[in-house]
N, CA, C and O atoms as a printed pandas DataFrame, in Angstrom:
     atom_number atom_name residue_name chain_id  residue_number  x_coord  y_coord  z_coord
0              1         N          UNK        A               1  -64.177   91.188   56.294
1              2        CA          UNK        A               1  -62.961   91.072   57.075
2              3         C          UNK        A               1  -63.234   90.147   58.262
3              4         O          UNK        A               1  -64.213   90.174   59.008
4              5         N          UNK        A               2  -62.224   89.355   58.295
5              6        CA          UNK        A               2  -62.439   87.938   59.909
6              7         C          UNK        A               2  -62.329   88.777   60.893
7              8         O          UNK        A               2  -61.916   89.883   60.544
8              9         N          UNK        A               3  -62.544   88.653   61.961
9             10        CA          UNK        A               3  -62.026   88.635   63.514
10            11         C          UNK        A               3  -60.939   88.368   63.820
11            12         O          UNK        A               3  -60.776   87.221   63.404
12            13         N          UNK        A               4  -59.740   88.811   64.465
13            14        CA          UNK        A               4  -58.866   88.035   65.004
14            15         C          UNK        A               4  -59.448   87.262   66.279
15            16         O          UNK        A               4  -58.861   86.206   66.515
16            17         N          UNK        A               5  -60.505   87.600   67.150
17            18        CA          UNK        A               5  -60.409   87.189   68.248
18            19         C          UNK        A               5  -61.372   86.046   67.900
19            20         O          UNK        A               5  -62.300   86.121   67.094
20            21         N          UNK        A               6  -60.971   84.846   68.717
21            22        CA          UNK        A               6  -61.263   83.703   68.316
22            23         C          UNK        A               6  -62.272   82.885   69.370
23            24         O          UNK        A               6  -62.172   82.940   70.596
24            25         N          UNK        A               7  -63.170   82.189   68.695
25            26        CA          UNK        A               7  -64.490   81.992   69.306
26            27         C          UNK        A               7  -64.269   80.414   69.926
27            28         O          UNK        A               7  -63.798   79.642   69.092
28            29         N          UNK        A               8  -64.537   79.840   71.243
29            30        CA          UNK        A               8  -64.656   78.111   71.435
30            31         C          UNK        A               8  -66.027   78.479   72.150
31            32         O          UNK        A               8  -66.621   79.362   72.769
32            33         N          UNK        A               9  -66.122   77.150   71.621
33            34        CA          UNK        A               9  -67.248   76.164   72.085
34            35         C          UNK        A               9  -66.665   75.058   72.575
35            36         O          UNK        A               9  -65.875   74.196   72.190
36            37         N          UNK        A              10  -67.642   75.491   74.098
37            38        CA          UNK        A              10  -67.544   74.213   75.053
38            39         C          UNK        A              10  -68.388   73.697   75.381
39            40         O          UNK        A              10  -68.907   74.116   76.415
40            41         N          UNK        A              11  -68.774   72.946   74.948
41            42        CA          UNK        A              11  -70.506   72.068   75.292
42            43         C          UNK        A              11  -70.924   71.694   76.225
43            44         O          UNK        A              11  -70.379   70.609   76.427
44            45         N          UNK        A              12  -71.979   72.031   77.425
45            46        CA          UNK        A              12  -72.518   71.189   78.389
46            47         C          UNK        A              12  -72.844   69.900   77.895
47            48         O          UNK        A              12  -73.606   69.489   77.020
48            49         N          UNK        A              13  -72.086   69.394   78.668
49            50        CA          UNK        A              13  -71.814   67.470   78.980
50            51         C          UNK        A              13  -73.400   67.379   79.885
51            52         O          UNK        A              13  -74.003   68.187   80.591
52            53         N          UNK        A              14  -73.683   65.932   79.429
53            54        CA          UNK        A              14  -74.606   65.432   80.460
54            55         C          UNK        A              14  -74.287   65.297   82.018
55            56         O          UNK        A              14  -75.135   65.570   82.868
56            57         N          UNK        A              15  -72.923   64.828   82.348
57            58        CA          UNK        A              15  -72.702   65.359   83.829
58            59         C          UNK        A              15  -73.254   66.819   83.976
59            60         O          UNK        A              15  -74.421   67.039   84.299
60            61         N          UNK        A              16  -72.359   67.775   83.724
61            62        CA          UNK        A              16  -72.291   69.264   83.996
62            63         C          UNK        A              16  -74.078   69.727   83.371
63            64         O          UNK        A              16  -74.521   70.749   83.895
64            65         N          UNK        A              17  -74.743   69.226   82.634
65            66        CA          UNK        A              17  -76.184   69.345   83.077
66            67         C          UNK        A              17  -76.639   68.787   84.243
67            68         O          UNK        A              17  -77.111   69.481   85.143
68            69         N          UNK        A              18  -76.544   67.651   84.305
69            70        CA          UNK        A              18  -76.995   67.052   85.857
70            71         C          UNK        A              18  -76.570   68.147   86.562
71            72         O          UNK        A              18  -77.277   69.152   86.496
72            73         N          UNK        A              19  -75.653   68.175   87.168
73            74        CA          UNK        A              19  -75.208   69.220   88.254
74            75         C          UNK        A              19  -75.961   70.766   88.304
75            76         O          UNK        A              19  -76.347   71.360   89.310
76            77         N          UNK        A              20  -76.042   71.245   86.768
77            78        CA          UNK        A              20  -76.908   72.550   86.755
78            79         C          UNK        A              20  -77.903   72.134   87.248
79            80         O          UNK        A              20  -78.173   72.488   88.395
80            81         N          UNK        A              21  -78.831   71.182   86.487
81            82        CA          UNK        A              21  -80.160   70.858   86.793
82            83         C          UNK        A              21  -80.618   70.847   88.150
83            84         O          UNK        A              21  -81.696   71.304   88.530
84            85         N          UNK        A              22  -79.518   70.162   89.044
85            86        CA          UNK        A              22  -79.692   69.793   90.540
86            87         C          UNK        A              22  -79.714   71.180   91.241
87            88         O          UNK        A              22  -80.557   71.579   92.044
88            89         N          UNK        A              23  -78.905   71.663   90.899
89            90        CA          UNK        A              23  -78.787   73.332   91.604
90            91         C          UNK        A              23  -80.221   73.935   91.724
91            92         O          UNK        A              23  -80.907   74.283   92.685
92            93         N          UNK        A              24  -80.463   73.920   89.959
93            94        CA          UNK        A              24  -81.975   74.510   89.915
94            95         C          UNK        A              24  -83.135   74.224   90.417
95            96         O          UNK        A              24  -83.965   75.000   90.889
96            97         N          UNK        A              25  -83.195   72.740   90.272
97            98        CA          UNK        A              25  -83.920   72.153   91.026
98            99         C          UNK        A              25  -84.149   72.373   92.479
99           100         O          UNK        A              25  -85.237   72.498   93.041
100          101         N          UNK        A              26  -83.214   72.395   92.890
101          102        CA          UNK        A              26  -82.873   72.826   94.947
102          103         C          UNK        A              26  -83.309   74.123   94.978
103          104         O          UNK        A              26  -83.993   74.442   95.951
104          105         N          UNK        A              27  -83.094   74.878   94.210
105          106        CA          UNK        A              27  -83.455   76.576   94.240
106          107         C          UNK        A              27  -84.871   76.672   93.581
107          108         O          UNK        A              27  -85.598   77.554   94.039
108          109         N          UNK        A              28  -85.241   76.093   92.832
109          110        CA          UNK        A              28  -86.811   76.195   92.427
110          111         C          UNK        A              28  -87.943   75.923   93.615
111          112         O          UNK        A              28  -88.937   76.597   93.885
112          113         N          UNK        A              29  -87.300   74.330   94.420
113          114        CA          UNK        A              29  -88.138   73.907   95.916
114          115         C          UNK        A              29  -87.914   74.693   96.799
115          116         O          UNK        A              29  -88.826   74.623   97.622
116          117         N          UNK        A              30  -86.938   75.650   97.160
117          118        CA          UNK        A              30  -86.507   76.137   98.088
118          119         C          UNK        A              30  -87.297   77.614   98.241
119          120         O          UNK        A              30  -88.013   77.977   99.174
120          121         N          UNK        A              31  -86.943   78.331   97.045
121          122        CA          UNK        A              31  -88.477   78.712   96.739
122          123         C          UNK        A              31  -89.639   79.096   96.453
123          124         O          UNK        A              31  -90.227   80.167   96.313
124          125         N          UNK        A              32  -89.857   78.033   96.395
125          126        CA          UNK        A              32  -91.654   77.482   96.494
126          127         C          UNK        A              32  -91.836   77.920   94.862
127          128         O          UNK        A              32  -92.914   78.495   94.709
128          129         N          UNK        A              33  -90.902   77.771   93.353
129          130        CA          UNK        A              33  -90.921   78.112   92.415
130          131         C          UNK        A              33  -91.600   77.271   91.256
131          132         O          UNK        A              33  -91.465   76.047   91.280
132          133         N          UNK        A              34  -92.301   77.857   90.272
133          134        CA          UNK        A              34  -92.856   76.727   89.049
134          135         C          UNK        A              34  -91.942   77.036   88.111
135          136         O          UNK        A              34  -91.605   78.168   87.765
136          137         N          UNK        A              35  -91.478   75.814   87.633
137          138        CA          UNK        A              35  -90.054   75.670   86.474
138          139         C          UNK        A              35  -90.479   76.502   85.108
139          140         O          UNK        A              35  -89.656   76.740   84.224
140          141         N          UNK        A              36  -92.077   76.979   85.033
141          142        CA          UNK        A              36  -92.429   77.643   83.784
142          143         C          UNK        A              36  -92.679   79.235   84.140
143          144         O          UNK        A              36  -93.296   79.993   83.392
144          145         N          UNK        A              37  -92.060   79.645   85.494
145          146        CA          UNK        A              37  -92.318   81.337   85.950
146          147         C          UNK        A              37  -91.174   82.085   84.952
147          148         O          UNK        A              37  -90.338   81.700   84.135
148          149         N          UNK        A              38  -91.514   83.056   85.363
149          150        CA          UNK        A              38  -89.959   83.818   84.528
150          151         C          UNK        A              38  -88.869   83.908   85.598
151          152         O          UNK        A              38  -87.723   83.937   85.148
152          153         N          UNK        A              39  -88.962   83.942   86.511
153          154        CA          UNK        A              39  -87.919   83.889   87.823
154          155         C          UNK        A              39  -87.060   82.365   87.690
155          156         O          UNK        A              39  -85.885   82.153   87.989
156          157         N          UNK        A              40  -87.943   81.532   87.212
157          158        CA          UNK        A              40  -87.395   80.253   87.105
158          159         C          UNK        A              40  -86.651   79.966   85.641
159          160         O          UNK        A              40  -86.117   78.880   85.414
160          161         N          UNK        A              41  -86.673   81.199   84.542
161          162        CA          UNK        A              41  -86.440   81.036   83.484
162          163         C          UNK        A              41  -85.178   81.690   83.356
163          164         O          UNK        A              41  -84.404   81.537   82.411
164          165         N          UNK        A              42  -84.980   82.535   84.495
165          166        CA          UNK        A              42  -83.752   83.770   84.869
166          167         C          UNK        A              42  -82.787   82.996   85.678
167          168         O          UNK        A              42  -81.562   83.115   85.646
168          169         N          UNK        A              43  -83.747   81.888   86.680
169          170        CA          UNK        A              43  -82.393   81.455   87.207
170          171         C          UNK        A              43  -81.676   80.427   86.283
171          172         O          UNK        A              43  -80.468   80.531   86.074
172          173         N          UNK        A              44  -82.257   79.659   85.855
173          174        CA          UNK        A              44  -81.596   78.535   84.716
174          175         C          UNK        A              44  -80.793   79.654   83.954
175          176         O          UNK        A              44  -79.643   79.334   83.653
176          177         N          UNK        A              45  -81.204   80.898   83.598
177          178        CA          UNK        A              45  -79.851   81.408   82.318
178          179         C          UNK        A              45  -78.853   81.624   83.377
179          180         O          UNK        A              45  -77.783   81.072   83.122
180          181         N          UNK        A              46  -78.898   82.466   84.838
181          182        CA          UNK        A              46  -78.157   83.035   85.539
182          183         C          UNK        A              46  -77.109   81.499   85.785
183          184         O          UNK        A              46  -75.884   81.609   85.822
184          185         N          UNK        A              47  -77.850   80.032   85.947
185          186        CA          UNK        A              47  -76.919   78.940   86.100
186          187         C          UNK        A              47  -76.148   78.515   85.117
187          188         O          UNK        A              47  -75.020   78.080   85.350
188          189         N          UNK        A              48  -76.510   78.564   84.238
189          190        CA          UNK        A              48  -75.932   78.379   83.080
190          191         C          UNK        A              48  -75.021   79.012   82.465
191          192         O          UNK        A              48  -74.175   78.614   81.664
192          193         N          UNK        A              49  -75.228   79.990   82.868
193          194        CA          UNK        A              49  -73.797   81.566   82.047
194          195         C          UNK        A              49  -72.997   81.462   83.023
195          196         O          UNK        A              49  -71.862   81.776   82.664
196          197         N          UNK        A              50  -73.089   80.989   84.739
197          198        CA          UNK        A              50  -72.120   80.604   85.732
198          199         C          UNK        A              50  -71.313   79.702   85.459
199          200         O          UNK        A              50  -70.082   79.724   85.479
200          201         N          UNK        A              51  -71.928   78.998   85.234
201          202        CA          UNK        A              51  -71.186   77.540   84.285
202          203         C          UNK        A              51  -70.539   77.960   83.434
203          204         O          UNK        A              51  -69.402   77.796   83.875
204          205         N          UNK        A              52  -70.415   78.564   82.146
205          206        CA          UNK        A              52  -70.036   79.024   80.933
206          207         C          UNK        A              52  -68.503   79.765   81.723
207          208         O          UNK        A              52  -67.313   79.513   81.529
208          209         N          UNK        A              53  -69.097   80.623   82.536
209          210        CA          UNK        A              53  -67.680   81.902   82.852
210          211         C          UNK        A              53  -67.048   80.879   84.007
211          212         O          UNK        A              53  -66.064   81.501   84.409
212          213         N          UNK        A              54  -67.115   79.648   84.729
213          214        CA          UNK        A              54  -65.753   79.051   85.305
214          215         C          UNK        A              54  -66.641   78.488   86.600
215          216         O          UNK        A              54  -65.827   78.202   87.478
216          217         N          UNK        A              55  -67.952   78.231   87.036
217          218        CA          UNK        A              55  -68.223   77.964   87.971
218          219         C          UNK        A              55  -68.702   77.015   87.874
219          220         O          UNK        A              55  -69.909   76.909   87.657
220          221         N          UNK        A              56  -67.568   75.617   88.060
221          222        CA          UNK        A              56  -67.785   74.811   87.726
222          223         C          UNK        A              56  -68.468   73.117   88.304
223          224         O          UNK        A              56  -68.814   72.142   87.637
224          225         N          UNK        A              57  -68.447   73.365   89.905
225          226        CA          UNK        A              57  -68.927   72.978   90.866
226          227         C          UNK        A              57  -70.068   73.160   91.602
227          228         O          UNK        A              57  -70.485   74.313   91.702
228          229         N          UNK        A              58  -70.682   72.240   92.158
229          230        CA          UNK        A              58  -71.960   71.981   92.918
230          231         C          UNK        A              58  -72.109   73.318   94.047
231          232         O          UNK        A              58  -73.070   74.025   93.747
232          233         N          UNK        A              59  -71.614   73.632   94.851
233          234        CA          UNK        A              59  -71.307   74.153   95.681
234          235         C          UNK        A              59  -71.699   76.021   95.344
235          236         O          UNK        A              59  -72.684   76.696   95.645
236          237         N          UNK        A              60  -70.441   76.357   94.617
237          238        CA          UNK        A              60  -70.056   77.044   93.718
238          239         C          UNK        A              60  -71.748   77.558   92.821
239          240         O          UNK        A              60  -72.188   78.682   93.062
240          241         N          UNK        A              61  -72.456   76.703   91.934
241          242        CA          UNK        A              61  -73.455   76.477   91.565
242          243         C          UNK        A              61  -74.277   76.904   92.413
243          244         O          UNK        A              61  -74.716   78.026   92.157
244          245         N          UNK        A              62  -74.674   76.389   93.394
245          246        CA          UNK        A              62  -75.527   76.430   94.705
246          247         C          UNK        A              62  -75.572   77.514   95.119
247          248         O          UNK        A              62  -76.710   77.912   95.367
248          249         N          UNK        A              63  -74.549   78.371   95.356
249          250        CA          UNK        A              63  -74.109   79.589   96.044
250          251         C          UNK        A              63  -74.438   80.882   94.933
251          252         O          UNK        A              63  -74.657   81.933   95.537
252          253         N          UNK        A              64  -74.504   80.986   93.633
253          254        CA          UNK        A              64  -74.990   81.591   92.406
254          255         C          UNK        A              64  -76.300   81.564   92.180
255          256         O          UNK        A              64  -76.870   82.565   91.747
256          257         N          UNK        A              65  -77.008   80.329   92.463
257          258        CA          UNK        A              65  -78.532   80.219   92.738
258          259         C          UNK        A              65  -79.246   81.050   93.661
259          260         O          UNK        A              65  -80.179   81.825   93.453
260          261         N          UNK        A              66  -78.640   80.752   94.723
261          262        CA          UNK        A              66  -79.087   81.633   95.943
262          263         C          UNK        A              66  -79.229   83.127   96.009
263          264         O          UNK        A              66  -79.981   83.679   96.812
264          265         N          UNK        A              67  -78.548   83.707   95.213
265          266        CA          UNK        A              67  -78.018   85.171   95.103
266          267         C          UNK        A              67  -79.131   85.878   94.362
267          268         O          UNK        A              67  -79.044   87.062   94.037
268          269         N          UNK        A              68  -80.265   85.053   94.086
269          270        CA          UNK        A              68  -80.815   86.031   93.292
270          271         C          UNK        A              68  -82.424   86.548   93.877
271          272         O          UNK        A              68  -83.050   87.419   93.273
């Protein structure tokens, strides 16, 4: 039996990576993080699923990084 409820896919664009990336990046130096810790592996999903649910800006981004 199908689903009624219906599935999209929205693909991170190379902009909207840049912009994650930059976030992470600022929050990895900030700190004092190695991009291969697990803290650094939590914040990239935590940026990324922000992105996914509507947070779609630098700022916005920035402010989701910080929180953790």
């Amino acid at each position: 039996m199908m689903s009624s409820a219906q599935t999209t896919f929205d693909p991170i664009g190379p902009d909207e990576l840049e912009m994650i990336g930059k976030a992470f990046q600022d929050e990895l130096q900030r700190r004092a993080l190695s991009r291969k810790s697990e803290e650094a592996e939590a914040l990239a999903a935590k940026l990324i699923n922000a992105y996914q649910t509507g947070i779609r800006d630098d700022l916005g981004l920035s402010i989701i990084a910080g929180l953790s």
